[in-house]
Legacy VTK file of the C-alpha trace (Angstrom):
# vtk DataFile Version 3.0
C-alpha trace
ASCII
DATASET POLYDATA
POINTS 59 float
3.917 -36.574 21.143
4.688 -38.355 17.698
0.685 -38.868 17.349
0.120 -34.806 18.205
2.790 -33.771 15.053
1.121 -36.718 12.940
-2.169 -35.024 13.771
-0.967 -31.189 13.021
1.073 -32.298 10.012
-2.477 -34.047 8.437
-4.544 -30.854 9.353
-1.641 -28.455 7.885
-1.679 -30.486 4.651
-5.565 -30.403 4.629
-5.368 -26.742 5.151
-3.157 -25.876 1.966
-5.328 -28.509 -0.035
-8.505 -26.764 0.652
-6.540 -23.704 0.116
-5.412 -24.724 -3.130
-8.756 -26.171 -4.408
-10.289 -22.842 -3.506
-8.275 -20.757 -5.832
-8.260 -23.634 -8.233
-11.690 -22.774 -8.588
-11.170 -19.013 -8.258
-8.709 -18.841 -11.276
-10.827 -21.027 -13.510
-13.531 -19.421 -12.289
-12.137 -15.503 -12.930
-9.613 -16.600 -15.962
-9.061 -13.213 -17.746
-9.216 -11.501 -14.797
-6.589 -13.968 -13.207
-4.128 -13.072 -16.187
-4.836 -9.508 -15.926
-3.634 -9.537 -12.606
-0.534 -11.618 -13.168
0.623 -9.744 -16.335
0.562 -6.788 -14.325
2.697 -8.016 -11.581
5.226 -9.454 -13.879
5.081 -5.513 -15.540
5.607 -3.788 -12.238
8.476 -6.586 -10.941
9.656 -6.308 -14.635
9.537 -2.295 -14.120
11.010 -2.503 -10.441
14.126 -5.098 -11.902
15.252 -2.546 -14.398
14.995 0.892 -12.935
17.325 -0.831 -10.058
19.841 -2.161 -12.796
19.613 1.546 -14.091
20.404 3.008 -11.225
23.120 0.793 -10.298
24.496 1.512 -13.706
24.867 5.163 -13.529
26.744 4.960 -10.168
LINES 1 60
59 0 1 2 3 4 5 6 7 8 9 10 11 12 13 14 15 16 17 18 19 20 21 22 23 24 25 26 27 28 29 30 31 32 33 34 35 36 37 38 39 40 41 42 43 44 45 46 47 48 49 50 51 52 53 54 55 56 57 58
């Protein structure tokens, strides 16, 4: 049993390192495009964050 969880906790963590050398390459790869994206979810979480502490305001 301990040797199974060793086993899936060893493939897990290869998993999310592949994962995360992947879009390591993506965002170097895609740079401007990469910030374009972010900037614009920061603007609509930005936009989403104050129209709720509007509303809340005017209740």
């Amino acid at each position: 049993m301990k040797h199974e969880v060793t086993d899936l906790t060893e493939e897990i963590s290869n998993r999310a390192l592949k994962g995360a050398k992947i879009t390591d390459q993506a965002m170097h790869k895609h740079v401007y495009k990469a910030i374009s994206i972010a900037a614009g979810v920061g603007a609509l979480v930005g936009f989403v964050i104050g129209r709720r502490r509007h509303s809340q305001n005017n209740e």
